[in-house]
C-alpha positions as CSV (number, residue, x, y, z in Angstrom):
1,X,9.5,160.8,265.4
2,X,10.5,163.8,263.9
3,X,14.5,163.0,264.5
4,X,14.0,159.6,262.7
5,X,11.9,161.3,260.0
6,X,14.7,164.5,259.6
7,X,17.4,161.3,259.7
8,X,16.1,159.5,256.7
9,X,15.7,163.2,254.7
10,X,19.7,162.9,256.1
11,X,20.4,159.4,254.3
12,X,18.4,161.0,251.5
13,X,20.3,164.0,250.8
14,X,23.5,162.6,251.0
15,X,22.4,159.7,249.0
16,X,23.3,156.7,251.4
17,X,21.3,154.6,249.9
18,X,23.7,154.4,246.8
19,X,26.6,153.1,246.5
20,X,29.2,155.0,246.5
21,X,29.7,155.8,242.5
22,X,26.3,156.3,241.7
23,X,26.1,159.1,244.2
24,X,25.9,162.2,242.0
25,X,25.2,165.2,243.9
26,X,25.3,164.8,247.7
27,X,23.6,168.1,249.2
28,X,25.8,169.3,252.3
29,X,24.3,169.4,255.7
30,X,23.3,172.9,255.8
31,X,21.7,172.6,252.5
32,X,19.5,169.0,254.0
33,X,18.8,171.4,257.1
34,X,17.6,174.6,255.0
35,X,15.2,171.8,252.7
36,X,13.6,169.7,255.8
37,X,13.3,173.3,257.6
38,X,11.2,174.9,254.5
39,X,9.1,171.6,254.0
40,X,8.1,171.0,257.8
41,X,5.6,173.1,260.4
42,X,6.9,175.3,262.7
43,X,5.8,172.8,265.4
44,X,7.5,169.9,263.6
45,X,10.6,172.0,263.5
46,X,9.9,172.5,268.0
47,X,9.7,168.6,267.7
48,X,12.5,168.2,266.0
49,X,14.4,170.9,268.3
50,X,13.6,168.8,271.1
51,X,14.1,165.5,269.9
52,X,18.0,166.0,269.4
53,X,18.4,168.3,272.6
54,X,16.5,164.9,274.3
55,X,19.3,162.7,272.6
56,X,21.9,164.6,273.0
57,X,21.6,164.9,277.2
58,X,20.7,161.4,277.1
59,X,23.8,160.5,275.0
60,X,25.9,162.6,277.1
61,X,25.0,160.8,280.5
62,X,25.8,157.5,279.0
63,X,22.0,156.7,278.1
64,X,23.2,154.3,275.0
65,X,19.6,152.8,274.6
66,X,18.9,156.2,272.4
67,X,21.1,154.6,270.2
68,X,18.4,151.9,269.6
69,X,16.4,153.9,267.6
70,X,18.9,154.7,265.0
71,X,20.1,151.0,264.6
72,X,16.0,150.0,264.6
73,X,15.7,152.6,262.1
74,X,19.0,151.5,259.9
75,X,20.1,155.0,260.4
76,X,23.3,154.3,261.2
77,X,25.6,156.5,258.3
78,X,26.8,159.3,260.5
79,X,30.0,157.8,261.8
80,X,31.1,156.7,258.8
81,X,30.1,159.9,256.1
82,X,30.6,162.7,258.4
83,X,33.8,161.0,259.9
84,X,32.3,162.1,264.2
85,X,29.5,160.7,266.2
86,X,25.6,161.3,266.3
87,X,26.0,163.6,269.2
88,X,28.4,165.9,267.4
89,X,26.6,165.8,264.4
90,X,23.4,166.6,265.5
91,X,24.8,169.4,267.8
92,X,25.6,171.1,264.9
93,X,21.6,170.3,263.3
94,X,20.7,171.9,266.3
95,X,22.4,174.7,265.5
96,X,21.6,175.0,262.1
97,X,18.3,174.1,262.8
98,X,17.9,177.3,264.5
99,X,19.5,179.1,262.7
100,X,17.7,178.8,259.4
101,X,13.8,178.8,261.4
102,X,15.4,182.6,262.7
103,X,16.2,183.8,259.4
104,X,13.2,182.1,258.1
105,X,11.1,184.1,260.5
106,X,9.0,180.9,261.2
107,X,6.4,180.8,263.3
108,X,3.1,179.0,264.4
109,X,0.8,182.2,263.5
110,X,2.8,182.6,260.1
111,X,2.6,179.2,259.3
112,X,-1.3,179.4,260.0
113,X,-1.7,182.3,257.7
114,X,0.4,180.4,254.9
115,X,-1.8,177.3,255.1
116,X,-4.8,179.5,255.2
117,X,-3.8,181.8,252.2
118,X,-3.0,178.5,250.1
119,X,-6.4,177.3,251.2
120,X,-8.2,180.3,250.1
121,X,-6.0,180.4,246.9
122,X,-7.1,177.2,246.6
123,X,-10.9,177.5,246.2
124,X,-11.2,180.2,243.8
């Protein structure tokens, strides 16, 4: 679920939703990627790692039913506001993805700490 959650932050951020002179400020896909990476878990980000690498074989051996999910989901913008397919498109999420949980220095034990910090913040 974390590719159709991370698709409608997508929508979102380049304001699909509106039409198309009401969109103000459409954020650019590095900038959607940098946002969901810094609002999710370390294990959401995995899940969300994993989700595209599983769509992206799958798309590539001619499984089209993965497809399915996007048109279920009314998630079907990419073609037509980043001018190439879902593949493509989330190849380069992939790599952005990555990219930003490296430089991020995200981890499970790191994202504990946070959470437990903010908890003990919290209380007093």
């Amino acid at each position: 679920m974390e590719l159709i959650y991370f698709m409608r932050e997508l929508g979102d951020g380049i304001q699909d939703h509106l039409p198309e002179e009401q969109r103000t400020a459409p954020l650019s896909l590095d900038q959607i990627v940098a946002q969901w990476v810094d609002n999710k878990s370390c294990l959401a980000i995995r899940s969300l790692e994993k989700d595209i690498s599983s769509y992206i074989k799958k798309s590539s051996v001619g499984d089209l039913s993965v497809d399915q999910i996007f048109f279920d989901f009314d998630l079907l913008f990419i073609p037509e506001r980043f001018g190439c397919e879902e593949p493509e498109l989330l190849g380069e999420v992939l790599l952005i993805l990555k990219a930003r949980a490296v430089n991020t220095n995200r981890s499970v034990l790191k994202d504990f700490s946070a959470w437990l910090r903010s908890e003990i913040g919290y209380h007093n």
